[in-house]
C-alpha positions as CSV (number, residue, x, y, z in Angstrom):
1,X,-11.5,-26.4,27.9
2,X,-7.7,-24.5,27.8
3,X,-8.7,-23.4,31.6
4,X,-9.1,-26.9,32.5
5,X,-5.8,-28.1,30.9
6,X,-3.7,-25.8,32.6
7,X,-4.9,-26.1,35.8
8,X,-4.9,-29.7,36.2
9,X,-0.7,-29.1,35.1
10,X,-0.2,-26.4,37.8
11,X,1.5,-27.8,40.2
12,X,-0.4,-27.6,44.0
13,X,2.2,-25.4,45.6
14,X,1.7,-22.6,43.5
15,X,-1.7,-21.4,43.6
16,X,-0.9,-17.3,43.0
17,X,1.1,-19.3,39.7
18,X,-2.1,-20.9,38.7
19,X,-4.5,-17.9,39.7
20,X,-2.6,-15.3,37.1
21,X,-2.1,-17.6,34.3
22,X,-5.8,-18.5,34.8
23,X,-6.6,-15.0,34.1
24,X,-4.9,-14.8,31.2
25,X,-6.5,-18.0,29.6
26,X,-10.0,-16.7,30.3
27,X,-9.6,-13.5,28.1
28,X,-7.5,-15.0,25.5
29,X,-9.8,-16.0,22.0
30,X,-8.6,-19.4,21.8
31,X,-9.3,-21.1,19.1
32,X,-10.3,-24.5,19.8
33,X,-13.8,-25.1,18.6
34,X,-14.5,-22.8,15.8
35,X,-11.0,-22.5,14.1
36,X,-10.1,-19.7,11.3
37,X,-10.1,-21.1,7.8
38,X,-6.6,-19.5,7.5
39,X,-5.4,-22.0,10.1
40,X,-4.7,-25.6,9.8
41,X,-4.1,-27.6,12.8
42,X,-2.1,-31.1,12.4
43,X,-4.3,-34.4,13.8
44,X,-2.7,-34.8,17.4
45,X,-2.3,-37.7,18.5
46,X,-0.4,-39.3,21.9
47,X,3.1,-39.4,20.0
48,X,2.6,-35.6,19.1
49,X,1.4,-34.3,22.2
50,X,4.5,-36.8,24.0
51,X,6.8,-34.2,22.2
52,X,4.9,-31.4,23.0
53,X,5.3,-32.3,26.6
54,X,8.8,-32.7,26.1
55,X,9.5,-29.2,24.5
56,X,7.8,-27.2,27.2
57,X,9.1,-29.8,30.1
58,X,12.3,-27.1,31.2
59,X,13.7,-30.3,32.6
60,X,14.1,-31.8,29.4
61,X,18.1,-32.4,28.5
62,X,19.3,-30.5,24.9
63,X,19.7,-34.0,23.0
64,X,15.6,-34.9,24.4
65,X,14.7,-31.2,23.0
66,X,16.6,-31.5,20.1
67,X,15.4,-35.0,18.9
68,X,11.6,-34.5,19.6
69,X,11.6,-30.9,17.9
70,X,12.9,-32.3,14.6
71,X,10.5,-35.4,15.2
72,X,7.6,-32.8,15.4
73,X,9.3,-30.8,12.4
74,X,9.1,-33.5,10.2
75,X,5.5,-33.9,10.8
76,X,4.6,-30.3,10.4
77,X,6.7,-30.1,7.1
78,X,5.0,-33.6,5.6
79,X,1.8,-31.8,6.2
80,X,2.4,-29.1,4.7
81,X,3.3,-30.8,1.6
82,X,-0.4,-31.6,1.2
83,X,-1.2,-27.7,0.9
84,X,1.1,-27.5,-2.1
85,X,0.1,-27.6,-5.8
86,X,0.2,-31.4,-7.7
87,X,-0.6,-32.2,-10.9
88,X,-1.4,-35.8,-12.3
89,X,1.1,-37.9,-13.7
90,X,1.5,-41.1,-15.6
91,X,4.5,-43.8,-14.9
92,X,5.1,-46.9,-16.2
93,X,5.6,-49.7,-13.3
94,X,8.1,-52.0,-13.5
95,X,5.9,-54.7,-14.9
96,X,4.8,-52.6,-17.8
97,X,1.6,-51.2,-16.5
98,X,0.8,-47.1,-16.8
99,X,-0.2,-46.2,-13.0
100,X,-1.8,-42.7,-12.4
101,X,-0.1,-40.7,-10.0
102,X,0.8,-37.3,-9.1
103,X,3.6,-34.8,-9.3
104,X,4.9,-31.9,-7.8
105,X,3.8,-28.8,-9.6
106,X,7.3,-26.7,-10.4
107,X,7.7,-23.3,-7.9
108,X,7.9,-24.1,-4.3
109,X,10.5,-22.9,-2.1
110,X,11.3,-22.7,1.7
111,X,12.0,-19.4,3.5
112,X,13.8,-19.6,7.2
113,X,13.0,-17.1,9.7
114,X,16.7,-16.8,11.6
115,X,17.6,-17.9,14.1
116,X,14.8,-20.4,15.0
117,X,13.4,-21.0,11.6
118,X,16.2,-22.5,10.6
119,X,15.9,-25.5,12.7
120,X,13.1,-26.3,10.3
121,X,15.4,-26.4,7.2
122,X,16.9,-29.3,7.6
123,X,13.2,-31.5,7.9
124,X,12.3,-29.6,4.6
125,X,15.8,-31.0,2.7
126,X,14.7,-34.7,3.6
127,X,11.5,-34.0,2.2
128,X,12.5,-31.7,-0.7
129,X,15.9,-32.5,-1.8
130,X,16.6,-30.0,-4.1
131,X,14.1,-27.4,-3.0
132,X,15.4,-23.2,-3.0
133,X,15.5,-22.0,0.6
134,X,15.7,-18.2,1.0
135,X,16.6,-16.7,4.9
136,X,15.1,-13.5,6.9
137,X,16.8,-12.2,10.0
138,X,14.5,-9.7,11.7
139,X,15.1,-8.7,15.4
140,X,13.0,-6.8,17.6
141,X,13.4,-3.7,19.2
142,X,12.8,-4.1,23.3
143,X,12.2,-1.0,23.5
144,X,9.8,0.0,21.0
145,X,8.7,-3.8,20.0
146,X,9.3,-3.1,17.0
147,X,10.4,-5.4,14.4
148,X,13.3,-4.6,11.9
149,X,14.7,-6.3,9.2
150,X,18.5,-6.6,8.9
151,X,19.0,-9.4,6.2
152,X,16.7,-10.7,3.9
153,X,18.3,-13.5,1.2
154,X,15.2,-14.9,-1.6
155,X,15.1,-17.2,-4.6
156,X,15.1,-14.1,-7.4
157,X,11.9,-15.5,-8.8
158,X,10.0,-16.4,-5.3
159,X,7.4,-13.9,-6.8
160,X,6.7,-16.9,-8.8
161,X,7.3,-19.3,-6.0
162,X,5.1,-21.1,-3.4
163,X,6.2,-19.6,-0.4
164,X,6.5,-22.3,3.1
165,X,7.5,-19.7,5.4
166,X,9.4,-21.8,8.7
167,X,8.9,-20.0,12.4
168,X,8.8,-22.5,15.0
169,X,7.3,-20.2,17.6
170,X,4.7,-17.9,16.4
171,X,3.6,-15.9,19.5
172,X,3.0,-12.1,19.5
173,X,3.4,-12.4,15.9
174,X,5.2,-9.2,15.2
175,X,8.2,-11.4,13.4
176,X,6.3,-13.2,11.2
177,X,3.8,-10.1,10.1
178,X,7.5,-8.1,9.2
179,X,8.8,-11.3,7.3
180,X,5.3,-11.2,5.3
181,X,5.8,-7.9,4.6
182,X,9.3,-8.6,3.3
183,X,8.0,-11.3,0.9
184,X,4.9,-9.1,-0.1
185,X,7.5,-6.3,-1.2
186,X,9.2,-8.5,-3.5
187,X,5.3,-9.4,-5.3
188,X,4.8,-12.7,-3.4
189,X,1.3,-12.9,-3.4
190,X,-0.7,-13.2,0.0
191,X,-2.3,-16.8,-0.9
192,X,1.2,-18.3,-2.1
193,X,2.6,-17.9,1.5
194,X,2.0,-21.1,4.4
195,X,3.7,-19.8,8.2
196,X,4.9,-23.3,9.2
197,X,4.9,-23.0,13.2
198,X,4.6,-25.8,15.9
199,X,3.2,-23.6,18.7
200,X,0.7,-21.3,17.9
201,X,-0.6,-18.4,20.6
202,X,-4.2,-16.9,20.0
203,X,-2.4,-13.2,19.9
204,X,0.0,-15.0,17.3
205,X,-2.4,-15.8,15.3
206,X,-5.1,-13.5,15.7
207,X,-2.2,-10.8,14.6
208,X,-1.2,-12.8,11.6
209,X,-5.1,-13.0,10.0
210,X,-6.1,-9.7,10.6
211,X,-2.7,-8.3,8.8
212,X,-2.1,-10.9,6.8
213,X,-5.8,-12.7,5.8
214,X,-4.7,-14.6,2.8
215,X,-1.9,-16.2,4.4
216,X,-2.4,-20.0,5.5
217,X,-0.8,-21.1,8.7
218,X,0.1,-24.7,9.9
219,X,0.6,-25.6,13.4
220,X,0.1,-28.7,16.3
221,X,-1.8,-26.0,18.3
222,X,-3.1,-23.1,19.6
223,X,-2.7,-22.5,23.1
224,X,-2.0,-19.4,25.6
225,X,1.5,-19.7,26.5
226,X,4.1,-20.8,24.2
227,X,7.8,-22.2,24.8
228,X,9.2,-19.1,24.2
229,X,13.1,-20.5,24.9
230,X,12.7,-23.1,21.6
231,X,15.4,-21.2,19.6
232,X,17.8,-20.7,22.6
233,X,17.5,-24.4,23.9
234,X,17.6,-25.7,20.3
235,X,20.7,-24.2,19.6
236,X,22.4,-24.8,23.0
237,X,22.3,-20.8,23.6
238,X,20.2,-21.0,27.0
């Protein structure tokens, strides 16, 4: 259980610590058992979850933080590739034997969320060489939580385009709901949008499906508190 996961990473010393994050966990829908269709988690395994401990230790140096988040990057963006369209293809080997394989279908492009999206650019180049990439700065009001958008560049014909939407950290969701909206006015259709994150809060998520239920969203997990700091600590801005 998410209770029993925390608590046994809660250091002794810090029971009031422990007591209000415990609180929180109990009323938050996780969803571990009975996940939405909308949401694809990636197989973990030890090596993921090693660099999932090392992006939320905040002992970890900027070259350990850096190197595991574009390890875990790389995954996240090979998966994704298996939610695109393909289409068979025939090739002849280099012995002169046809072998039936498959291709790419044409209209897929990758969209950055700035600042922190666009750490995820780079794994999608060395997978997709000559894929379009499009960028959405939004920022958020403290005051009013509110997001607004202040740059938005797109492929002209993403209306056309599968859309892999990159946002490392989705967590109250509010950036990634106004980036949808963004690619919504321009006639992107709802099911041609996947949000790439690699930590997923239940308030994230829940926020995402209920204004967005078409969209698919790819992540290594779902869990209560996410590293918040990824962008700043990426970047060297902490």
């Amino acid at each position: 259980m998410p209770s029993a996961m925390v608590t046994a990473n809660m250091a002794t010393n810090e029971p009031e610590v422990r007591s209000n994050l415990q609180t929180e966990i109990d009323n938050s829908p996780v969803f571990y058992d009975d996940n939405p269709p909308q949401l694809r988690l990636v197989a973990v395994n030890d090596q993921i979850r090693r660099l999932q401990t090392i992006l939320r230790d905040k002992n970890s140096t900027r070259s350990e933080f850096v190197f595991s988040a574009d390890r875990l990057i790389r995954i996240v963006i090979e998966e994704s590739l298996n939610l695109l369209p393909y289409s068979s293809k025939i090739v002849q080997t280099s012995c002169g034997h046809p072998y039936e394989g498959i291709k790419f279908d044409k209209g897929n492009c990758g969209v950055s969320i700035i600042r922190s999206g666009e750490a995820m650019e780079q794994g999608l180049r060395d997978c997709c060489r000559s894929i379009r990439l499009g960028k959405i700065l939004i920022q958020t009001d403290d005051e009013t939580n509110q997001a607004k958008v202040f740059y938005a560049k797109l492929p002209k014909d993403i209306h056309r385009r599968n859309v892999l939407l990159m946002y490392p950290i989705l967590s109250s969701g509010n950036t990634a709901i106004k980036a949808i909206e963004i690619l919504e006015d321009h006639n992107v259709p709802q099911s041609s949008i996947i949000l790439l994150t690699l930590f997923t809060t239940p308030e994230g998520l829940n926020s995402v499906i209920t204004n967005h239920p078409k969209v698919r969203i790819l992540s290594t997990e779902v869990y209560p508190v996410a590293p918040v700091h990824f962008g700043q600590k990426y970047f060297g801005t902490d």
